[in-house]
Structure formats: C-alpha cells, structure tokens
C-alpha positions in Angstrom: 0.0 0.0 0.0 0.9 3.3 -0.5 1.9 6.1 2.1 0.7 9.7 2.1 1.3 12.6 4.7 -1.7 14.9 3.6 1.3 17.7 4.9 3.4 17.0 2.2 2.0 14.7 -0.9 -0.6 15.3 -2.9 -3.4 12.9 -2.3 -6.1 14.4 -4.5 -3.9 14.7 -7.2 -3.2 10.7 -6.9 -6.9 10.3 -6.6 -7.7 12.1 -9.9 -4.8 10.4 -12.1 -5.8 6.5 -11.1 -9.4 7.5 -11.4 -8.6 8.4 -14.8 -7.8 5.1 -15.6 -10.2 2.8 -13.5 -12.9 2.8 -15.9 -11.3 2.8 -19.7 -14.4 2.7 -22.4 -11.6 2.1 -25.2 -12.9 3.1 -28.9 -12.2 -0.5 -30.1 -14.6 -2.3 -27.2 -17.4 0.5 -28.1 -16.6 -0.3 -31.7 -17.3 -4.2 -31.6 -20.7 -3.7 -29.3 -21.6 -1.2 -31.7 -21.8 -4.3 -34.5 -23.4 -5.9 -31.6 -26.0 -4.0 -31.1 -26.9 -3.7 -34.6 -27.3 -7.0 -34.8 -29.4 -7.3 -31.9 -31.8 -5.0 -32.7 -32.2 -6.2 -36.4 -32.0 -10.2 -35.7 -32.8 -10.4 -32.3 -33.3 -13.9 -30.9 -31.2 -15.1 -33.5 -28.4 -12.8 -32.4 -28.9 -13.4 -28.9 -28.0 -17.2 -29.4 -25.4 -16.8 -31.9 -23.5 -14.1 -29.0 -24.1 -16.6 -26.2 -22.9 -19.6 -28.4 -20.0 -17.3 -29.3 -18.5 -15.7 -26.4 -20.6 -18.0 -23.4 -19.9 -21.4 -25.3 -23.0 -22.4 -24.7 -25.8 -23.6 -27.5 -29.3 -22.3 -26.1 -32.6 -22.2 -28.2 -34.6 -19.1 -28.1 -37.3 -20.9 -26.3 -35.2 -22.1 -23.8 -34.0 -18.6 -22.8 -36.2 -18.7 -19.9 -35.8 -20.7 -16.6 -38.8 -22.7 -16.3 -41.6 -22.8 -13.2 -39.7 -26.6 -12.7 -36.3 -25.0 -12.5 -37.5 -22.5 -10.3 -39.3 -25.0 -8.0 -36.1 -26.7 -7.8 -34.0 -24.0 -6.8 -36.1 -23.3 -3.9 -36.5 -27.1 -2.8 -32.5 -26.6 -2.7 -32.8 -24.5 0.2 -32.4 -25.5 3.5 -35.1 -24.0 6.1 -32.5 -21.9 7.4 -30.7 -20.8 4.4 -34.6 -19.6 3.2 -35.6 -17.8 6.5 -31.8 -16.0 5.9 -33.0 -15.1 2.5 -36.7 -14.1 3.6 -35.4 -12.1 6.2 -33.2 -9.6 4.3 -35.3 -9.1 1.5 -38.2 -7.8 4.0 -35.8 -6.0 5.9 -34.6 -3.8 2.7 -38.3 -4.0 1.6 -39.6 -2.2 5.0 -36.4 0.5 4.3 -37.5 1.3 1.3 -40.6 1.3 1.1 -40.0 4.4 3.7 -38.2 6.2 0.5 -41.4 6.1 -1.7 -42.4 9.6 -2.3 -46.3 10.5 -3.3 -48.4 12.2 -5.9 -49.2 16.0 -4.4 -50.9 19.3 -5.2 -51.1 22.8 -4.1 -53.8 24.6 -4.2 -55.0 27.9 -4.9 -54.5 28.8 -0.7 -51.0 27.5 -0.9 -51.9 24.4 1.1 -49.9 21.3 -0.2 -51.9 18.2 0.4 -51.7 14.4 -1.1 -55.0 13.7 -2.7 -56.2 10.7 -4.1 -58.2 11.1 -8.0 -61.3 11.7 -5.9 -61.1 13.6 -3.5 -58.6 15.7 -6.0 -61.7 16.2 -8.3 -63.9 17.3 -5.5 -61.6 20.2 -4.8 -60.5 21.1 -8.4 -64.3 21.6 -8.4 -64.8 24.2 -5.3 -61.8 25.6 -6.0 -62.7 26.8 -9.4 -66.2 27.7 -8.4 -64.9 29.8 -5.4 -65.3 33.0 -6.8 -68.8 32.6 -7.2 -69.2 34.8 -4.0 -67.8 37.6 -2.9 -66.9 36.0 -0.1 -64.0 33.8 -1.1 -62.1 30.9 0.7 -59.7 30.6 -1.7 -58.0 33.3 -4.8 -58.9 31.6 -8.3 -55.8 31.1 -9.6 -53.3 28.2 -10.5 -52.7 24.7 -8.9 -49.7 22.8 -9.2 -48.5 19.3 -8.4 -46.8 16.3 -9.2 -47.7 12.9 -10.2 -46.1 10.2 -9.2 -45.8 6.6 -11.2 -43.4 3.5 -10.9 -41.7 2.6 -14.4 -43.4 -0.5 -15.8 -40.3 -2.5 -16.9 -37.3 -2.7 -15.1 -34.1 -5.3 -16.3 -31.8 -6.8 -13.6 -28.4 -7.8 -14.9 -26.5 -10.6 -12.5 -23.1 -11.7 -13.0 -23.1 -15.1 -13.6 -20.0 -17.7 -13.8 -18.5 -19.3 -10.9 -19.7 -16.4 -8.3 -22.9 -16.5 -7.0 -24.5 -13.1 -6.0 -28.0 -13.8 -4.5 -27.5 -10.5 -2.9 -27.5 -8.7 -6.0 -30.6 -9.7 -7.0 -31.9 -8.7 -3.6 -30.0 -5.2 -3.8 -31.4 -4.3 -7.2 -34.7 -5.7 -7.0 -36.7 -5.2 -4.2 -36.1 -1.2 -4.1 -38.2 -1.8 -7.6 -40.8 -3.9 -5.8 -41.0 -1.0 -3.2 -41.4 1.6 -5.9 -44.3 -1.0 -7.2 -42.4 -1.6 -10.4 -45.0 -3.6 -12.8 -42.8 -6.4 -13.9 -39.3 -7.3 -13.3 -37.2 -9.3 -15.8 -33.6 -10.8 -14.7 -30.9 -11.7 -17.2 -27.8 -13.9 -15.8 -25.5 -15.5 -17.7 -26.0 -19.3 -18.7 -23.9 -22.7 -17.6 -23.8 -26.0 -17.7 -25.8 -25.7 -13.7 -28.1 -23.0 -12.7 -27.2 -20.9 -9.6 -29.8 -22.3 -7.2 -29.2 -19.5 -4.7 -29.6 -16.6 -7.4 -32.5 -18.6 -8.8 -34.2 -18.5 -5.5 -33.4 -15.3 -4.4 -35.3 -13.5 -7.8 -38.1 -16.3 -7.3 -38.5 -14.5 -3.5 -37.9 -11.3 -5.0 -40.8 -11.6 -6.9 -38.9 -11.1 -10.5 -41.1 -12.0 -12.9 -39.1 -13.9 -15.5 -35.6 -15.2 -15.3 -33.7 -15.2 -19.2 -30.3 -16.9 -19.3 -28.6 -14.7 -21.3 -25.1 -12.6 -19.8 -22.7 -10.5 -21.7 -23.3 -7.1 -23.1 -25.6 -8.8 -25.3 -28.2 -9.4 -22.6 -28.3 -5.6 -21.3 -28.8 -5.0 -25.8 -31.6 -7.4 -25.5 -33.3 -5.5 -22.4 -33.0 -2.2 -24.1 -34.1 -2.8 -27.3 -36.4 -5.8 -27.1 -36.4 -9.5 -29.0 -39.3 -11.9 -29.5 -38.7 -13.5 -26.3 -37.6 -10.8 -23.8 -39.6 -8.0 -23.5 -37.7 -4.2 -23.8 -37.8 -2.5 -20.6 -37.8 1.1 -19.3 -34.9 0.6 -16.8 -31.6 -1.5 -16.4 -29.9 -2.4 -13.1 -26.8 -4.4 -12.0 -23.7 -4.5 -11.8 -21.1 -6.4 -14.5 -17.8 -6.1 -16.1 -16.0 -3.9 -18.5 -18.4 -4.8 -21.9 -21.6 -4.9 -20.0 -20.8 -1.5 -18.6 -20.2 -0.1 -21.7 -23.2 -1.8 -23.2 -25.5 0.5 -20.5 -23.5 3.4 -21.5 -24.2 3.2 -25.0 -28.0 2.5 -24.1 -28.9 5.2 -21.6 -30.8 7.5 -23.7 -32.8 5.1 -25.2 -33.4 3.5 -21.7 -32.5 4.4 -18.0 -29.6 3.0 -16.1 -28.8 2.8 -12.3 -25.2 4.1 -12.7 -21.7 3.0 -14.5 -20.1 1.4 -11.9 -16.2 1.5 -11.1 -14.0 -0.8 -9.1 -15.6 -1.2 -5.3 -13.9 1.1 -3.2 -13.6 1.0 1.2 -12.1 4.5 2.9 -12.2 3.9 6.2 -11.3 6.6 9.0 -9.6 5.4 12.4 -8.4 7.9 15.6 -6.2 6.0 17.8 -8.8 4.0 19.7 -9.5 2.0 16.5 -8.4 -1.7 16.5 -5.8 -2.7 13.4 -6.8 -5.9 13.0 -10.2 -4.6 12.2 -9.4 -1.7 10.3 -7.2 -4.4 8.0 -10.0 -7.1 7.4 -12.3 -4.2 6.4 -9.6 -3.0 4.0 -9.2 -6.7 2.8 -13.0 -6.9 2.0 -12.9 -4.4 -0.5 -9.5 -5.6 -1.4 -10.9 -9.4 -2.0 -13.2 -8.0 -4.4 -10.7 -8.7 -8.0 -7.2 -6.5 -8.5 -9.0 -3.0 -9.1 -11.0 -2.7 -5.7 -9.5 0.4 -4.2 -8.9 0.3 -0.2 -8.0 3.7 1.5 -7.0 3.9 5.3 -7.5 7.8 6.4 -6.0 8.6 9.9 -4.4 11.2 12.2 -2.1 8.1 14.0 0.9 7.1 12.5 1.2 4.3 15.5 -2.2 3.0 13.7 -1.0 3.0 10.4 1.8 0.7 11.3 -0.4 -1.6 13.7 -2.4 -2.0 10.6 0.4 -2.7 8.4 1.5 -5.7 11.1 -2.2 -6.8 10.5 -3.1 -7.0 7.0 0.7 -9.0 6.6 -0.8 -11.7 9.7 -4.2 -11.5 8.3 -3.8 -12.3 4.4 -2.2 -15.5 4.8 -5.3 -16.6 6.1 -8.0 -15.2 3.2 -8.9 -17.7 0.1 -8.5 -14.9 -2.2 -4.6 -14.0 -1.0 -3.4 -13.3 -4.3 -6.1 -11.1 -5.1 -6.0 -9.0 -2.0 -2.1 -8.8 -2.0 -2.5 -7.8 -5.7 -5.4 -5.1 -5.1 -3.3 -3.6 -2.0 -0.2 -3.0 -4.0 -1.9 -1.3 -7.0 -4.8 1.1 -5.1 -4.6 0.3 -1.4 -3.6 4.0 0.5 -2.7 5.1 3.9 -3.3 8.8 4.4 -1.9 10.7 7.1 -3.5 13.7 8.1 -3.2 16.2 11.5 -7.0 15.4 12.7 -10.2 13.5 12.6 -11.8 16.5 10.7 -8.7 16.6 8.5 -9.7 12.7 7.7 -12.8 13.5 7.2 -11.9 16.4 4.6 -9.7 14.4 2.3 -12.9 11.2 2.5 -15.4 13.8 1.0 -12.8 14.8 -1.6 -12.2 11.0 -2.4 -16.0 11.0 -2.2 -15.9 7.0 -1.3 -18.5 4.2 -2.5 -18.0 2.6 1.4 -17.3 4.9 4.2 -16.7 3.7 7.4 -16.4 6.0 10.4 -14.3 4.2 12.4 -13.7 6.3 15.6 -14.5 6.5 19.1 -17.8 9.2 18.9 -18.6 8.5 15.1 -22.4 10.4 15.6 -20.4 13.2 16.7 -18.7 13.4 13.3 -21.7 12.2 10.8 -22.6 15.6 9.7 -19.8 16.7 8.2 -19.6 13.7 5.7 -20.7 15.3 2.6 -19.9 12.7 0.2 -20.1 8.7 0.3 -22.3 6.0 -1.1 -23.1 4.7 2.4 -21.8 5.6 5.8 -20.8 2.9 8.3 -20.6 4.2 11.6 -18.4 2.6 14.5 -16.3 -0.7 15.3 -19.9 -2.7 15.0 -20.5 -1.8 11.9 -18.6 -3.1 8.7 -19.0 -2.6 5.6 -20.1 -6.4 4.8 -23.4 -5.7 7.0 -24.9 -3.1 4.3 -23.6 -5.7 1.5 -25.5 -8.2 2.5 -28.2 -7.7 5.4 -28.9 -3.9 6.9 -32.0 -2.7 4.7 -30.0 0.0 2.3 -29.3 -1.5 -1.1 -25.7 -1.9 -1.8 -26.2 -0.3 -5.3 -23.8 2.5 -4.7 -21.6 5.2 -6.6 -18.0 4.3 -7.2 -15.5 6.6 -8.7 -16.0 9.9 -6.7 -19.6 9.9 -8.5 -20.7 10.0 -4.8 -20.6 13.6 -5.3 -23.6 14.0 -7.3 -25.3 9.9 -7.4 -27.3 8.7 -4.8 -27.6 5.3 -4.2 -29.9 3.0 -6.7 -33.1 2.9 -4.1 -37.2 3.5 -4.6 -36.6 7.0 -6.0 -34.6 5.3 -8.4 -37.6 3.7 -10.0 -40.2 6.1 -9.5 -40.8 8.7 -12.2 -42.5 12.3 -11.6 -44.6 14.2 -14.2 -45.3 18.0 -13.6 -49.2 19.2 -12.7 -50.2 22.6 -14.0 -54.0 23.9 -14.1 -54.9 27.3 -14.3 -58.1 29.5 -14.2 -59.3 32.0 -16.6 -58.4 35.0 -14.3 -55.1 33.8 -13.4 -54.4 33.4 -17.5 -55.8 37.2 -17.9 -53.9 38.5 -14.6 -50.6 36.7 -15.9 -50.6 37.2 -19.2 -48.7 40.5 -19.7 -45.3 38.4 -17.4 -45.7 35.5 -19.8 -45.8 38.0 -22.9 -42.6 39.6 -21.5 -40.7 36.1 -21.5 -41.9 35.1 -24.9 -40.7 38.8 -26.2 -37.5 38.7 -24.9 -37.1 35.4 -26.1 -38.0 35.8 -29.6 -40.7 33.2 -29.4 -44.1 35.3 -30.9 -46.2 31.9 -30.4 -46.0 31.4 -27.0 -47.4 35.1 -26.4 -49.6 34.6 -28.9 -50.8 31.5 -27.6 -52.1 33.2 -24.2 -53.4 36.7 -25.9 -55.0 34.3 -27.8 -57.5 33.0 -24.4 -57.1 36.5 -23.3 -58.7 38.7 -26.0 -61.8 36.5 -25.4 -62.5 38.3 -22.3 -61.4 41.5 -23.0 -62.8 41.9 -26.2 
C-alpha cells in the first residue's frame, strides 16, 4: 500500500490520475458492441444465441432462454429452512427500508396548502376551488394549482453476473427497491452454464422477479434495451457487470435508463487511535478481495495506527482464500493517508467522495454531519462494511469513482418517475398574461405570447 502525509504529498492529485484510468471505455470495445447492437436489434433472438454460443460457449434455443416454473421450484427445494428464512429475512428488511423512500403524488392549491390527494377527493376540490369565486366572499384566490404525479416505471431489467460467483445478494439489492417503488414487472438476465445458480435462482423467485432469461454479456443488457421476441424491452436497467456490460449500458442510456456506471468497489475507512488494526485491515481486505481493481484507503491522524495495521493486514492475508487477489489489489490502489485530525480525515474522505465509508472512531455520531460525500456511511467498530452488503435494509447499489458527489444510491426513488401538474383558471391566464408576454418577447418566441393573448382577447374583447 501506499503512504501519504496529507502535509506533504498530494493525495487528491493521486486520486484524480488512477481515477482516470479505473474505468477505460476504449474506442475498439465500443466499436465491436456497436456491431453488436446492430445485430441485436435487427435479428434479435437469433443474435442473442449466436453471442451466447460465441462468447458463453453455450448452445441455447430461443425458447429455452427462460428458466422454467420446474427449474424454479427446484431452486427453492434446494434451500435449506435456514438458508430460506436467511433469505426471507433480508429481502423484508430492505423491503420495510425502502418502502420508507417512496415519495407520493401532491398538489397545491390555490390557498397555498400542499396536500396528497387521491383522484377523488382531488376532483372534488378542483371543483370548489374553481367555483370559489362565485361569491364575494372567497375561501380561496382563483388562480393556479400545481403538483406532481407520481408513477413506478413498468419494466425494469436486472443484470447478475453469472460464472463461478454466486451473487443472491445482487438480486436482492437491485430488485426489491423496484418492488417497493411498485415496479410492474421485473425481468432478470444472468449469464448461462452447464448448472443453474440455485441460490440466485431463489433469491429472484422470492424477489418476486417476474421472468428469469439466461442470457449474460453485453448482449443481454442489448436485449433488455431494445427488445427481441422473447424478452420484453424494458424502461430501466440495473446491476452490476464487467468492462463490456458497462459499456453496453452506457451506449443504451438515452434510449433506456440506467442505475449508474459502476467503477471498481472502493472502502475509505477513517480510524483515531482508539480504533483496532486488526479490524481496520480485514475491512480494508474486504474491498481488497473483491478482484485487483478494488481500491482500499485507510485515512488517519495516528501514525502508531498506520503501522499496527500494516502488522495486521501481513498476519491476516495469509489466512483469506483470495490471497493473491488482496495482495494484488493492495499494491496497486490500497492507501494510507496521514492527516493532523479526525476532521482533516474526514476532509480528504469527501474529496475522495468513497463508495463505502466507514467511520471508524471512538464518537462516530459526533462526526456524521460533516460527511458530505459517500455511497453509504458505516458508523463505529460494530459496523462493517459487509453488513450493508448483505443484510442492513439499504441496497448496496452505490456510486463508485468519486460519483458520490452527485449519485445517490440506486433505491425506490430510483424507479419512480414524476410528471409536472399545471391547471390554471381563466383570471389567473388574464392576470398573468402580460409576465408570460414579456418572457416570450425577450425570447424571440411570438407563439408562446400569442398563444395566451390568444384565451385572453376572449375576455377582453
């Protein structure tokens, strides 16, 4: 790992040069999905299995592209009644958190009173407040109301990687934030092999996705966007996946929406001198254990710590499976930082603007307001960052790359969409119409003046 003494080197600029080259959409890998995705869209099914026979060695019949109700059956039967309580539990724990998130359809009225109506009651008191000026004695000005509607998309793709690791937890992580959001229907797309993942399988089957398609590869997300006969084009895609499929859901956001391009998984975790090295490390080695890109970043005021840790992650790796990977990931973007304070720490996190943030210090509340950018905040020596992987309630969907600065992470919101309200009475038309005529002047656009004297002479005339 490398050593920085925030006093002297220049982290940030570190930061911004390896960020540079984390994710590298090279003109030759966009070229060859470009062919790709022509195909796709013009041959579809066909193209789907000659990709999948191609680059997935694997010989699959468009009408065995989805998992049948058998294979689905089985993969629950292959559950033990522990390992599907463990399952049942977490995805109702990130169920009850999100469904929290999920925002509502509102108006405001003519009194300025902001109230959630449903279609009813809303056209009961469109009605009064457009006959209020009946009277002299109003309740309420004639005027304009405003609001928002609020609807789930109807499709939504979920892309899990497939091969020898088995990610029931990304199923989980993408889709139930879509059930919360009451997402219509929910296709997944996994890669295919010689054995179906039981424990994905499962997981979407408790999830509540609608149809599982085993198709992987950047020729699946193709598929999602643009439709085929057997696999239905959705509004939405989700997951995570490697270089081509990530440069497959860049090329298709436009034409669908996307959860995020995602980056190598990234840890920053900031200790004071009370924190325990051997703790710090493993956390470090989480991220690390992820493949040779993960980036690991230890931020701390204690030099002492920074060498205690050092001690640890040299005891501790001997010990992991994934040795060589860790080791290999450490070398290449693992980072101690030494700064002068906690605050100092906690500066130079929000500049690195961290997918995992862990707040590793003795009062961590005291400190959790002036985090200003992270995917997900871990606070104290309880909490590591493998508990909101797998099990808290947050979805684990989360920004990488310093996006932290502006993403949030993938959650009901993400699949909810909002469309703008506008109604407005004939006097508030007549009253307003000289401010919109001054916009539409100044703007060199005659017809949207035009199109208001237009209601307006009516009256006046």
């Amino acid at each position: 790992m490398k050593f920085f003494d925030a006093k002297k080197d220049n982290f940030r600029a570190f930061i911004f040069e390896r960020r540079k080259l984390q994710l590298n959409f090279s003109v030759n890998i966009q070229h060859d999905l470009e062919i790709m995705r022509n195909k796709i869209i013009e041959e579809k099914d066909n193209a789907l299995s000659f990709y999948t026979a191609k680059f997935d060695n694997v010989q699959i019949d468009p009408s065995k592209f989805a998992i049948n109700e058998k294979d689905k059956k089985n993969a629950l039967d292959f559950l033990s009644n522990d390992e599907r309580k463990i399952l049942e539990k977490t995805i109702k724990r990130v169920f009850d958190y999100h469904s929290k998130q999920k925002i509502k359809t509102w108006f405001s009225f003519n009194n300025g009173e902001n109230t959630e109506k449903n279609e009813e009651n809303f056209k009961e008191r469109v009605k009064f407040d457009c006959n209020a000026n009946e009277s002299n004695e109003v309740l309420f000005s004639p005027g304009i109301i405003t609001g928002q509607l609020i609807a789930p998309l109807q499709r939504v793709g979920i892309y899990v990687p497939g091969g020898k690791a088995s990610y029931p937890s990304s199923v989980i992580m993408n889709a139930i934030p879509a059930k919360a959001a009451g997402v219509k229907e929910l296709f997944m797309v996994t890669p295919p092999s010689d054995k179906l993942n039981n424990y994905v399988i499962a997981a979407a089957v408790l999830c509540g996705v609608d149809k599982i398609y085993r198709i992987g590869g950047p020729q699946a997300i193709f598929a999602l966007a643009y439709g085929t006969e057997t696999i239905h084009a959705v509004d939405k895609i989700v997951g995570p996946g490697n270089i081509y499929v990530a440069t497959a859901k860049k090329m298709v956001y436009g034409d669908v929406d996307i959860d995020m391009i995602a980056g190598p998984s990234e840890i920053a975790v900031i200790c004071d001198e009370f924190a325990n090295p051997d703790k710090a490390a493993i956390d470090l080695m989480s991220q690390a254990e992820h493949d040779e890109m993960a980036v690991s970043t230890l931020i701390t005021h204690s030099f002492d710590l920074i060498e205690n840790v050092k001690k640890s992650l040299e005891k501790l790796i001997s010990k992991e499976d994934r040795k060589k990977i860790i080791e290999k990931s450490l070398d290449s973007n693992g980072s101690f930082v030494l700064t002068g304070s906690v605050n100092e720490s906690i500066g130079i996190a929000n500049d690195l603007a961290p997918e995992h943030l862990e707040l590793y210090i003795k009062e961590p509340f005291e400190k959790l307001f002036l985090i200003k950018n992270a995917g997900a905040v871990f606070l104290g020596e309880n909490t590591p960052e493998a508990i909101g992987d797998y099990i808290a309630g947050p979805s684990h969907v989360l920004p990488t790359g310093g996006t932290a600065r502006f993403f949030s992470p993938l959650d009901t919101i993400s699949f909810l969409k909002r469309t703008s309200v506008i109604f407005s009475t004939e006097d508030f038309l007549n009253k307003n119409a000289k401010d919109i005529k001054f916009f539409s002047d100044i703007e060199g656009l005659g017809a949207h003046g035009n199109s208001v004297l237009m209601r307006t002479r009516r009256r006046n005339d």
